[in-house]
Each structure stands twice: as structure tokens, then as C-alpha cells.
N, C-alpha and C positions, 0 to 999 in steps of 0.2 A: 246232484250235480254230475254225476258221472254214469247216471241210469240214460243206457239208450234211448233216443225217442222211441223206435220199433216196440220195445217193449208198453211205454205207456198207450200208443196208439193202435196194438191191439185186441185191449181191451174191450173197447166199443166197435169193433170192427163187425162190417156186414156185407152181401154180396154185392148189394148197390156200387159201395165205395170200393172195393177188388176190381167190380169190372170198368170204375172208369181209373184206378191204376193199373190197371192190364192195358188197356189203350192209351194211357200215357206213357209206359215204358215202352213199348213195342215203339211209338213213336220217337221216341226221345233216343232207342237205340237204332233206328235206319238212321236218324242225325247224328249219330255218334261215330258211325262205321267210316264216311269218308275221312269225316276229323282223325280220327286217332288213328290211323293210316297216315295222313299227312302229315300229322305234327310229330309221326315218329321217324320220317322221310327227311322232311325237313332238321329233323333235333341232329341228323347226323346215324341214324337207328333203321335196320331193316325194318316194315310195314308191320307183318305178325306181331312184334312187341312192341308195337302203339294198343293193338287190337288188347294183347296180351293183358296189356294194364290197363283199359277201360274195364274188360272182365273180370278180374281180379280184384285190380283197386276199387273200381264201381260200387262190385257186392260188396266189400268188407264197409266204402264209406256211409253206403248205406244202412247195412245192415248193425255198426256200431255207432254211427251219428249224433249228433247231436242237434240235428235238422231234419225235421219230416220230410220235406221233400229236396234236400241237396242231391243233383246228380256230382260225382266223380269220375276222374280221369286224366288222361293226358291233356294240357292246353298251351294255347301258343306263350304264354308269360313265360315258359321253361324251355323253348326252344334255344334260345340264346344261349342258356349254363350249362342245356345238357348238351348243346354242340361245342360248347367249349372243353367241356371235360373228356368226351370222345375223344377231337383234335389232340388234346395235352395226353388224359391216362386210358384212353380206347376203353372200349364197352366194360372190361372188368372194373376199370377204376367207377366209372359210372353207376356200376351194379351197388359195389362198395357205398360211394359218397348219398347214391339214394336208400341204401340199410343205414346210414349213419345218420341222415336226416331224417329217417322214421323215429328212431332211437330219439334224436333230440325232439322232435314233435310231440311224443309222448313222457318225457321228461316237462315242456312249457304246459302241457296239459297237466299232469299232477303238480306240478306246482303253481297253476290257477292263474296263467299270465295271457289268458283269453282275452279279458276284456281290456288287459294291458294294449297288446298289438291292435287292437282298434282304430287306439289314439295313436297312430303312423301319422305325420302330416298330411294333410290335403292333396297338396304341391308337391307332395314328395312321389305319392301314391302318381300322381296323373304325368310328373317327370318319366319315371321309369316307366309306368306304361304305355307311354308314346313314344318313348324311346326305342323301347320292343318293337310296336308295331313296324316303326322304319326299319329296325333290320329284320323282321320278319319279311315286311315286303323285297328290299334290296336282297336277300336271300333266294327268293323264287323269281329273279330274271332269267337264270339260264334255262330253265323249265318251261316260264312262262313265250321265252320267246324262241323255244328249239333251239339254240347255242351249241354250236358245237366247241366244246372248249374241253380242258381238263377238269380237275378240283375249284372248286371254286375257292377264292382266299378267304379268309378269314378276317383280316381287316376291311372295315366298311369302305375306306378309301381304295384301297388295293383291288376289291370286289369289284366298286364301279369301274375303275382303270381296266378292270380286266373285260367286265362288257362292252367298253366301248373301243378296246381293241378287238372282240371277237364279232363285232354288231354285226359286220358283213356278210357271216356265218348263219344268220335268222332264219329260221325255217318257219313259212308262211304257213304251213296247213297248222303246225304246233300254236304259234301265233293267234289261229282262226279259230280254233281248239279253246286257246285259256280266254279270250273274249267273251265268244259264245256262251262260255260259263260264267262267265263275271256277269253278261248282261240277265243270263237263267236265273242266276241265284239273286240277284238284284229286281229284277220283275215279277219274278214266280209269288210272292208273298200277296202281288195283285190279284191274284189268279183265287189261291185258295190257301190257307197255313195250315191246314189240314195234312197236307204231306211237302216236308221242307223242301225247298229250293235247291239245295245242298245234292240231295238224293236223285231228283229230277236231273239235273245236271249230271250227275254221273253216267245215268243212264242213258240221255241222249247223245251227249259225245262218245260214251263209247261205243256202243251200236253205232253212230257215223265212222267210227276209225276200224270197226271192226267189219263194217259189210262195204264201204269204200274205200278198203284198204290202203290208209292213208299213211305216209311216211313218217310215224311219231313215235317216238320212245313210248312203252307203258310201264306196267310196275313189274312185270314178268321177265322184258326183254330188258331193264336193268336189275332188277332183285333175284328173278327167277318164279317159282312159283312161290304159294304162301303155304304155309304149312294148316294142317287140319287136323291139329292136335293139341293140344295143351303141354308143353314141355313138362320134365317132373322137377321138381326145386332142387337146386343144387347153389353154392356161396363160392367165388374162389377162393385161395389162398389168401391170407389177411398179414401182413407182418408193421408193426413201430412206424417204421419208414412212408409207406402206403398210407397209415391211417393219417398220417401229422401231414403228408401232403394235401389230401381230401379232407381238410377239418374246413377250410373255408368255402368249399364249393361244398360242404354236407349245411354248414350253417345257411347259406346264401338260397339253395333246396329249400332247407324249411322256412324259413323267412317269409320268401316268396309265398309255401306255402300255405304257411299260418292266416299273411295274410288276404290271398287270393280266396281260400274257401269262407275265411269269415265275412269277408263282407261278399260273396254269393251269400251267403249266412240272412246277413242284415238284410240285402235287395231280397231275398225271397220271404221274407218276414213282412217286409213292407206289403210285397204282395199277397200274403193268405192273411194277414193280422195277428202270424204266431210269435211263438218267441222263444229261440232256439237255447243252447248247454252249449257255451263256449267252450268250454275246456274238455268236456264228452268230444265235440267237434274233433279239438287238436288233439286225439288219443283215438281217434277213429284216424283221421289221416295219416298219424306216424303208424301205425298198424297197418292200412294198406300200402304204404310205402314199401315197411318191411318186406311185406307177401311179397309185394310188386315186385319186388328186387328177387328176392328168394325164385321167382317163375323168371328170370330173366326181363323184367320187364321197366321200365323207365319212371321218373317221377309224375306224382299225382297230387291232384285237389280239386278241392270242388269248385266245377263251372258253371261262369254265371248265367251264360248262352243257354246251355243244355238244362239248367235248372228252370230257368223262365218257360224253357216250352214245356217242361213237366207241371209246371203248376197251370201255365195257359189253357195246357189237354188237360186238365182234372185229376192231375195228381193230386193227391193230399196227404200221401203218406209213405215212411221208408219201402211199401211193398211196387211200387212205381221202381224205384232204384234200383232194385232187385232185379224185377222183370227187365228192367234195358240190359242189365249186366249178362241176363240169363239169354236173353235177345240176339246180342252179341255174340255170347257162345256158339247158339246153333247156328248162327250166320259164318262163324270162323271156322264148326266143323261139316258144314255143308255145302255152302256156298262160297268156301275160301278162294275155292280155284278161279271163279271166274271175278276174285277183284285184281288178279294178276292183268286181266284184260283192261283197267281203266287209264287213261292215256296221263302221264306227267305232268302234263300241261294243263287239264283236268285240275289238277291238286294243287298245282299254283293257281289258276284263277280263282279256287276258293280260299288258298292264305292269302292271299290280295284281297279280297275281299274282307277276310278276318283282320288283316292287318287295318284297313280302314277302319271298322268297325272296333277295334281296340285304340286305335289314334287318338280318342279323347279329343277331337281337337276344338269342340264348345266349350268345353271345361278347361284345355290350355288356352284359350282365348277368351276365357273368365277371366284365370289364373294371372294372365300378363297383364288385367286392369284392377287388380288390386294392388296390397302394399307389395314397397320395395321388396321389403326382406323374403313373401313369401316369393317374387319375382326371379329373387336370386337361387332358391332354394328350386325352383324348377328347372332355369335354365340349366346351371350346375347338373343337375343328376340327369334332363333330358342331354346334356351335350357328351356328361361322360359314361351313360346310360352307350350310345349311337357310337362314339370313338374310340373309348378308354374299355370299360367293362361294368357286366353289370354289378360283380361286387362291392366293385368300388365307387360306383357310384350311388348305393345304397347306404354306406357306410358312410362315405364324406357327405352325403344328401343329410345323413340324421344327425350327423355332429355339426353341419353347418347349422341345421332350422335348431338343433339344441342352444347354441351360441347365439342366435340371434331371436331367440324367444328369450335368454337370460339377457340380452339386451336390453329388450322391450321391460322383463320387468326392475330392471336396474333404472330405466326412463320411468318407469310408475314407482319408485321408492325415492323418499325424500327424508329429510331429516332438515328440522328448521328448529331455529330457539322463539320460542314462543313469548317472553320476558320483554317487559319493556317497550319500547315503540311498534314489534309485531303484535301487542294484544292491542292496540290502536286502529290497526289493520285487520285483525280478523274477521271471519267471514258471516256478516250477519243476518244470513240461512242456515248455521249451525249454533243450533243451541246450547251444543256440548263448547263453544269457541271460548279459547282462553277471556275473550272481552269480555263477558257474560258474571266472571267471576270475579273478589278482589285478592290478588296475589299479595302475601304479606312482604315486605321487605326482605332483602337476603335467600329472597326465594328464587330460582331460574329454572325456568320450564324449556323441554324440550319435546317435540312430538316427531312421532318417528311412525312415517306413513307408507303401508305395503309390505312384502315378504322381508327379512332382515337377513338375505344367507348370504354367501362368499363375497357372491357380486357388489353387494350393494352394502358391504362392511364399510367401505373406504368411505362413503359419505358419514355415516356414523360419527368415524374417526376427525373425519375432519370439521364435521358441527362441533366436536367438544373442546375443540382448539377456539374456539370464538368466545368463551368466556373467560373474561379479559379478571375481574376479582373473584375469590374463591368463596362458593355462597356456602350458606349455613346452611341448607337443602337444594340436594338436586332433583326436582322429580321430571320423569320420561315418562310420557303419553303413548301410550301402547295401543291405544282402542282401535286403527289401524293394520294393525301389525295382524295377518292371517296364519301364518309358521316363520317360524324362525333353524336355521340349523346349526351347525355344531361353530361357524365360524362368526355365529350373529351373537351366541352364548359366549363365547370365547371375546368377543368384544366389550359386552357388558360386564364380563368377568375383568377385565381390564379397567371399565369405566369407574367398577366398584371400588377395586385396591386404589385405584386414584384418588377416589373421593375419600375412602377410609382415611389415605396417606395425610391429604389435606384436610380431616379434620371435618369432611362434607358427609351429612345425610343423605344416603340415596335410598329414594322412593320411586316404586312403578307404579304406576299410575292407568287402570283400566285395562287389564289384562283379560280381555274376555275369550281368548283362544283357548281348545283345552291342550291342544297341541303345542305352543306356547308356555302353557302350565306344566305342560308334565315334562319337557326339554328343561325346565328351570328346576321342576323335584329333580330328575335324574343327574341332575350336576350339580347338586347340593347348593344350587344357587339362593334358591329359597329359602331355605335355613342359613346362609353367611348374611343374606341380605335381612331375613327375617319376615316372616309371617304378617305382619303388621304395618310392614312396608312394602308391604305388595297388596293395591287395592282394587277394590272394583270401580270404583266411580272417581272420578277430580274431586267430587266435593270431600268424601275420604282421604284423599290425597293432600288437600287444601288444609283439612282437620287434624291430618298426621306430622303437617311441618309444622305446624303450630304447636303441635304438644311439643317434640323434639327440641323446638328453640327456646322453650321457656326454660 
């Protein structure tokens, strides 16, 4: 569980498969250089520590993984938290809350809650990721349209207010600039996938801004140059105060991205037919976090974008991973200086482009033609995803779909007395149906259908109000019942002293859960109730009130 893929996959290794993951990283890293540039522009982050943490976090998620071929790095799903924490605690607190979510990543990892974070909602997952995409795209208006403005705000309302007081300000070649790219990176894939669209694009705008010296902001003439070096690891100062304010923007980091790398995880599974180490995964990504942070560099996980063209090129193994991250390097210490030259507007027409392409929006227009409930659980986190934040809308997304999955199965738990003119009416495609059998006098059946915990006590309670004389045996039909928890035991426990009080036999009748079984040993219900009165089958059940009443 916790053995690297790298290690099992180079066992049968040969130069075959090296040289077509040499050509899949080489490629997968010219696709990564515009990206992690961007989305460290975009997060609120000088350019270099985007680059910083594709190289860093890359190799470490590759090289400890729990996915053969996951690439790692910066992606737009963290844009949002990590310009928020910028905004609020500037770069140190950032540095901070992403060593704090490596730390918790690798905590959900040893303690094996992998395939937990899986099961995220549907609705919940495609909320917030659509939610991003719009403010990723409302983010790169001032870019995309050469805006002469200050800071751009921070609320999504306030943002747009703010471009469309400065619209008059547009600058047409910046404008001509981030199109050009939209339509590159949008048509190039017709051409050839062989060398991404992404890359092309860069390189035609910026040769057009650099030999027709065009009026547009680039990454030099606001950043400066980039540096061509690898910083050496250094942590700020850490104090009580610091850490208690980054405990929810470090959980909110890992969350994110527990679950952003596992399902790249699953999608690249689909695609080679493998089947990756959840929890190896989440201890490889809090690990590159760590580093990440340690080198100055911003939050990481595995992308699903940059993983797909690693397996499409022939990747098939963590040394694919390796070479983008190693790719990366010589490109940051040799070629740094001339990404200074790529034009602003460049980098918004490709987060526009990513922002559509994360917008989900066949999957939210799935999502709005099923049930209500999942309906609500989108709108909710897509709307406070876009205006409120992302934490919170993370939070109240999984405590609403929690509540209204305990809804649903409160609607699938019944409790009905079965005694009487309901065995008249049973159902006569169930063979087990009270009609079936003869109920001895002074007998009252009850059957109790579905999970039996909190929610679905109060029907319990109120079936045992319906019998009106106090019988000589109560027996409950359990053959239904899938678990029970502490508040479904606590009810029975109740139902018993009642029956003890009045003199009544209580029988369970068809207990075939073992989970069921072993909540009733652990509460010494078994033994108050007795061995004997707790049966497998009705007909048992039928033969136990019998002996008791004579």
C-alpha cells in the first residue's frame, strides 16, 4: 500500500519503454512551462515559483506516487485559495498554509482515507469546479484586454464593476494578442497533438510583439526578469497565532488536493487499464507540498490535462514524470530569460481557455436534469464557490449533500406493524411476507425496513405507539435493516425495558446483518434480550413465541 509505483515499475523496465517516456516527458514539460507560469501569475505569485513547483513538486509526485503515469504541479483548481491567502497573509503565510497541507496530506495518507475522498459528491465536485473556472476566467480580463487599471479586486462583483469602469482604457493590440491565442490553442490540436497548442501560441505572439514591437505588457516589463536558478530551502518564522489562522486555508489546500490528484488518479486509470495506491498517492503529494513550500514555491497535485497527454505520448511509467520535471529545470536554467519576453495577454488567452475547459459545463447541465437534492447541492457550492469562497463552499456543499442523503434514506426507512389486517395486505411476491405464515394470537409483528440510525429513530418510536393491547410477544423483522447505529440500539434498548415493564416477550426476528449483530454483542443487547430470542429466520421467530407463551 504504500510501495511507490516507480519502484514496482522498474523492475521489467527496458530501453523501448524509457524512450517513449523520454518523449512523453519532454513533451508533457514544453506543456507545463506556459501553465505553471500562468497559474502562478494568476494565484497572486511571481512566474519563477509556478515554474519552481512544477519542478520540485513534479519530481517528488512522481518519483513517490502512487500512479504510474500522474503528472504533478501547479493547476488552476488552486488559483482562487492561493490568491486568497496572498491577498489576506502574503507569500509567507502561503508558504506556511501549503507546508501545513502537505503535513495534513500525509497524515489522510497514513491513516488510509484514500478511497474515502473518492466518494466527494458528484454535484459537489462539478459545483466547485465550475465555480473556479468563472473566476478564473473573470480574473484574466485585465490581461486579456490590456486594461489600464490598478489591482484588480477581489470580489467577483467588485472585479466586474471594476472592468467595466475601466473598458475605455482597452488596448487593442493586448486584445489582438489574447484572441490570437484563444483561436491557436483552440485549432492547433487540428493541425497536429504532437506539439501542444499551448506552446505554439506562445511562441507566435511573442515573436509578433517582439519584432513588431507592439504596445503590451509582458512578464519582464511587470515581474522583471526570471531567475535561473533554483532558490535553496528556507521556512519563515512559524508562531500559535500564524498557524490557527492558516488551519483552514492549509485544510481547504489539501482537500482540493486530495481530491484533484485522485481522480487525475482514476481518469488515467481508465486510460492505460491500471490501478493506482490511493493513499501512496496522498503521501506523495503532501511530500511535494512540503518541498514545494521549503523552495518557495506554491500548492501542488496531480493534473488531469498534463497527465492525459503523458499517457496519449506513451507514457507508461513514473520515469515520464521525472523527465517533464527534469525538462522544466533546464528550461528554467537556460532558457528562463527569454520567458520574460511572453506577452500578458498570451497567458490570459490560455486561462480562458483552461477556464472553459474546467467549466464542466455538460456535466452541469447533466447535473440541473437530475434530482432536486443533487440540484441544490450544485447550485449552493457553484454560487458560493463564484461569490462567497471557496472554503465555504466546500464545507456547506458536503454538509448540505450529508443532510439531504440522510433525507433520502430517512424516505427509504419504514417501520410498519405487520399484525392483523396488514398480513391481509402483504405482498404477494415476497415469500418471506407475514401472509405466508399463521401468526399465533397475542403475537404483534413489526418489521423495520432500511438503515435504523438517528434519522430514522423517530419512526421506530412512533410504530410502537400503535399497539393499542399489550401482547404476549413482540417480535421485529429485521431482515431489512443493513446497519444500525448507536441511536437505532438505544431505541431497541428502550423498546425492550418497555416490553420487560409490560410483561411482553421481545423477539428479533431475522437479523442477517453482521454489523447489526455485532452493535447488539457490543451493547450487551444480546444477552439482556437473550440468545434465543434473537433469530435467523420468521419461521424461528414464529416457534420462539410459541414456546414462551405456553
Amino acid at each position: 500500500m504504500f510501495r511507490p509505483k516507480l519502484f514496482d515499475t522498474l523492475k521489467n523496465y527496458n530501453r523501448q519503454q524509457f524512450s517513449k517516456d523520454l518523449m512523453a516527458g519532454l513533451i508533457v514539460g514544453i506543456v507545463a512551462l506556459p501553465l505553471a507560469i500562468a497559474f502562478a501569475i494568476a494565484s497572486g505569485v511571481s512566474p519563477e515559483k509556478g515554474l519552481i513547483t512544477a519542478v520540485i513538486a513534479g519530481f517528488i509526485i512522481s518519483a513517490l506516487g502512487g500512479s504510474r503515469v500522474q503528472i504533478g504541479g501547479p493547476t488552476g483548481a488552486f488559483i482562487v485559495i492561493v490568491y486568497g491567502i496572498v491577498q489576506t497573509h502574503g507569500v509567507n503565510g502561503l508558504i506556511i498554509a501549503t507546508f501545513m497541507a502537505g503535513v495534513l496530506l500525509i497524515i489522510m495518507g497514513l491513516a488510509r482515507l484514500g478511497s474515502v475522498i473518492r466518494f466527494i459528491p458528484h454535484p459537489l465536485i462539478v459545483g466547485f469546479t465550475s465555480g473556479i473556472a468563472i473566476i478564473i476566467f473573470s480574473s484574466q480580463m485585465k490581461d486579456f484586454f490590456g486594461l489600464k487599471m490598478g489591482t484588480v479586486p477581489a470580489e467577483f462583483t467588485d472585479k466586474w464593476s471594476a472592468y467595466i469602469t475601466h473598458f475605455s482604457s482597452m488596448n487593442v493590440y493586448a486584445t489582438g494578442i489574447a484572441l490570437a491565442t484563444v483561436l491557436i490553442v483552440l485549432l492547433w490540436g487540428k493541425v497536429t497533438h504532437k506539439i501542444p497548442g499551448t506552446f505554439i501560441a506562445i511562441l507566435v505572439t511573442t515573436a509578433a510583439v517582439s519584432i513588431f514591437q507592439l504596445p503590451v505588457e509582458t512578464i519582464g516589463s511587470r515581474f522583471g526578469a526570471i531567475p535561473s536558478s533554483i532558490p535553496t530551502p528556507s521556512f519563515p518564522h512559524l508562531d500559535f497565532a500564524t498557524i490557527r489562522s492558516l488551519v483552514q486555508p492549509a485544510f481547504t489546500i489539501a482537500l482540493l488536493g486530495a481530491i484533484e490528484s485522485l481522480l487525475s488518479a482514476v481518469v488515467a486509470d481508465g486510460m492505460t487499464g491500471g490501478n493506482h495506491k490511493s493513499n501512496m498517492e496522498l503521501i506523495a503529494q503532501g511530500t511535494a507540498n512540503i518541498f514545494s513550500s521549503l523552495f518557495g514555491g506554491i500548492p501542488a497535485t496531480g493534473a488531469i490535462a498534463r497527465t492525459a497527454t503523458n499517457v496519449k505520448n506513451g507514457g507508461r511509467t513514473p520515469v515520464a514524470g521525472i523527465v517533464h520535471a527534469v525538462t522544466l529545470l533546464l528550461i528554467m536554467l537556460f532558457v528562463g530569460k527569454w520567458a520574460a519576453l511572453i506577452p500578458m495577454s498570451t497567458l490570459a488567452g490560455i486561462l480562458v481557455v483552461i477556464a472553459y475547459n474546467m467549466s464542466e459545463w455538460e456535466n452541469f447541465r447533466s447535473v440541473l436534469k437530475g434530482p432536486r437534492s443533487d440540484i441544490a447541492v450544485l447550485l449552493t457550492t457553484f454560487f458560493l464557490t463564484v461569490f462567497i469562497d471557496l472554503t465555504v463552499a466546500i464545507e456547506i456543499g458536503m454538509i448540505l449533500a450529508a443532510f439531504l442523503f440522510m433525507r433520502k434514506m430517512i424516505q427509504f426507512s419504514d417501520v410498519r406493524l405487520l399484525s392483523g389486517e396488514a398480513a391481509d395486505n402483504s405482498d404477494e411476491q415476497d415469500k418471506e411476507a407475514i401472509g405466508n405464515y399463521e401468526v399465533p394470537d397475542g403475537v404483534d409483528v413489526f418489521e423495520i425496513t432500511g438503515p435504523l440510525f438517528f434519522g430514522a429513530a423517530y419512526k421506530f418510536k412512533d410504530a410502537m405507539k400503535l399497539i393499542e393491547e399489550t401482547p404476549n410477544v413482540l417480535i421485529i423483522r429485521m431482515r431489512h435493516v443493513p446497519i444500525i447505529d448507536a441511536t437505532g440500539i438505544k431505541t431497541i434498548e428502550e423498546v425492550y425495558k418497555e416490553s420487560k415493564r409490560r410483561g411482553t416477550k421481545l423477539i428479533l426476528s431475522e437479523v442477517h446483518s453482521n454489523q447489526v449483530m455485532k452493535e447488539l454483542k457490543d451493547a450487551r443487547l444480546l444477552f439482556a434480550i437473550g440468545k434465543s430470542n434473537v433469530t435467523t429466520s420468521f419461521t424461528e421467530a414464529l416457534e420462539r413465541s410459541r414456546l414462551v407463551m405456553k
